[in-house]
N, C-alpha and C positions, 0 to 999 in steps of 0.2 A: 534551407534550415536542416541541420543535424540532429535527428532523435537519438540519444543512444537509450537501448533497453537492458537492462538484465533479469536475469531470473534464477528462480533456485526450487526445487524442487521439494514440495514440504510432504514427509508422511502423515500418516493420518497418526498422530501421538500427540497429546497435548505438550509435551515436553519440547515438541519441535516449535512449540511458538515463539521459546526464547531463542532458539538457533537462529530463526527467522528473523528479528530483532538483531544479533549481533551480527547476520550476516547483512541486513540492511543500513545496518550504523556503520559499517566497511567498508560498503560501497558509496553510500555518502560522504562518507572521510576520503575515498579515493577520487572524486568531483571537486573538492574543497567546500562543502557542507561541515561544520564545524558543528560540535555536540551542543556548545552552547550557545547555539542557535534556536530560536523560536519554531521553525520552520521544520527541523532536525526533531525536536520531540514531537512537536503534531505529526509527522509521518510515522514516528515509529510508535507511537498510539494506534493512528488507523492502523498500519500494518499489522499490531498484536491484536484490535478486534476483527478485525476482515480473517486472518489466520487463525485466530481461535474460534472463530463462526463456520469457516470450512471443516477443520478436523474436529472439533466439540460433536454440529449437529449433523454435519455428514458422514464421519466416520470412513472418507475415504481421504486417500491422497488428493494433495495439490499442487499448485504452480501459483508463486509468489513472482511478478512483473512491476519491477519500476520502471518509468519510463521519462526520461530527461531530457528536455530540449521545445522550445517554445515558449508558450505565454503560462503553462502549469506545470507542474508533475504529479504525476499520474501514477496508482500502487493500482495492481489488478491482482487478485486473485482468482486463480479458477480451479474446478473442484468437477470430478464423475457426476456429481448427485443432480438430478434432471429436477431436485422443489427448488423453488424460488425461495429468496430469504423472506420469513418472516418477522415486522418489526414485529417485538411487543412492548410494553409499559408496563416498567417494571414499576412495583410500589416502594415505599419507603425503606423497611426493612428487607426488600430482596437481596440476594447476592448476588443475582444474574441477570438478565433481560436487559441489558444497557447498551450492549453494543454496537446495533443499527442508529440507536438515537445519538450516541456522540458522532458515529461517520457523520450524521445527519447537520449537528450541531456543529465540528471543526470543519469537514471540508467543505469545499465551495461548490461542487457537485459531486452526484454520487449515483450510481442505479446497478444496475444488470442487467443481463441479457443471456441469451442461451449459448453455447459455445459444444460445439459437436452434439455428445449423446449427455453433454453433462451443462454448466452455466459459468459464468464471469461478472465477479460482482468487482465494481471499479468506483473508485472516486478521485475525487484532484483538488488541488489546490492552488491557487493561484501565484504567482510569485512577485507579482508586482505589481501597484498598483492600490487603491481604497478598496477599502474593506476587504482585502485577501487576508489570509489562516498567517501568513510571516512572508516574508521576505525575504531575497536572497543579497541586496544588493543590485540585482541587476537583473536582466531576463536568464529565463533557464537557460537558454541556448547558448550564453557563458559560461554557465556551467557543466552543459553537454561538450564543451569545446573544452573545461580543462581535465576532464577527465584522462586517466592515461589508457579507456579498455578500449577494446575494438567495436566499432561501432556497428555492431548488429552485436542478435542474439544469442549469452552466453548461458550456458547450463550450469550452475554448480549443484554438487551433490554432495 
């Protein structure tokens, strides 16, 4: 089985959430992930709250990771900052605090871990199968196969 990954390099600007966003809807257009697909906005939701939870409450740089091929795909971000994410519960009227609880709610798993001097907070989605977040059609690993990138690790900046 074929993983392909890529990655993109996010600064620490809230402004880069949307960069994040449009460079992840590019590379799912370049898979054949189609925008109006179900699958296609649940990823680029997680990806804008996992990216604006690293530069919002870490205030450092990141590294935004998808990863295609197999039974899910997988968005990883990871970020300097050595806290563990905290959920909280946001109340009615808040503007913020919701972010951990929709990872929690669309994808089909989700955690973290520590990753060098800093952490990697990851979730996935299933692609096929009952009660997965959307579907592709068919397993990732069609999908990792129509990709046109090279299969290993790319940097964009």
């Amino acid at each position: 089985m074929q993983v392909l990954q890529v990655q993109l390099e996010v600064g620490p600007d809230p402004a880069e959430v949307g960069r994040a966003r449009r460079w992840a809807r590019s590379r799912m257009a370049g898979c054949g992930m189609g925008d109006d697909e179900p699958l296609a906005d649940t990823l680029l939701l997680l990806i804008s709250e996992l990216v604006t939870n690293a530069v919002v409450h870490t205030g450092c740089p990141a590294v935004l990771r998808m990863l295609f091929g197999g039974p899910a795909v997988r968005v990883e971000v990871a970020d300097a900052s050595d806290r563990p994410p905290a959920p909280r519960h946001a109340d009615g009227d808040d503007t913020n605090g919701r972010g951990l609880e929709l990872v929690d709610g669309l994808a089909d798993r989700w955690g973290w871990q520590r990753e060098g001097s800093g952490k990697q907070i990851w979730c996935e989605i299933d692609c096929a199968g009952e009660g997965s977040a959307g579907t592709l059609g068919g397993p990732a690993e069609e999908i990792a196969e129509k990709c046109d990138q090279v299969r290993e690790p790319r940097v964009y900046l």
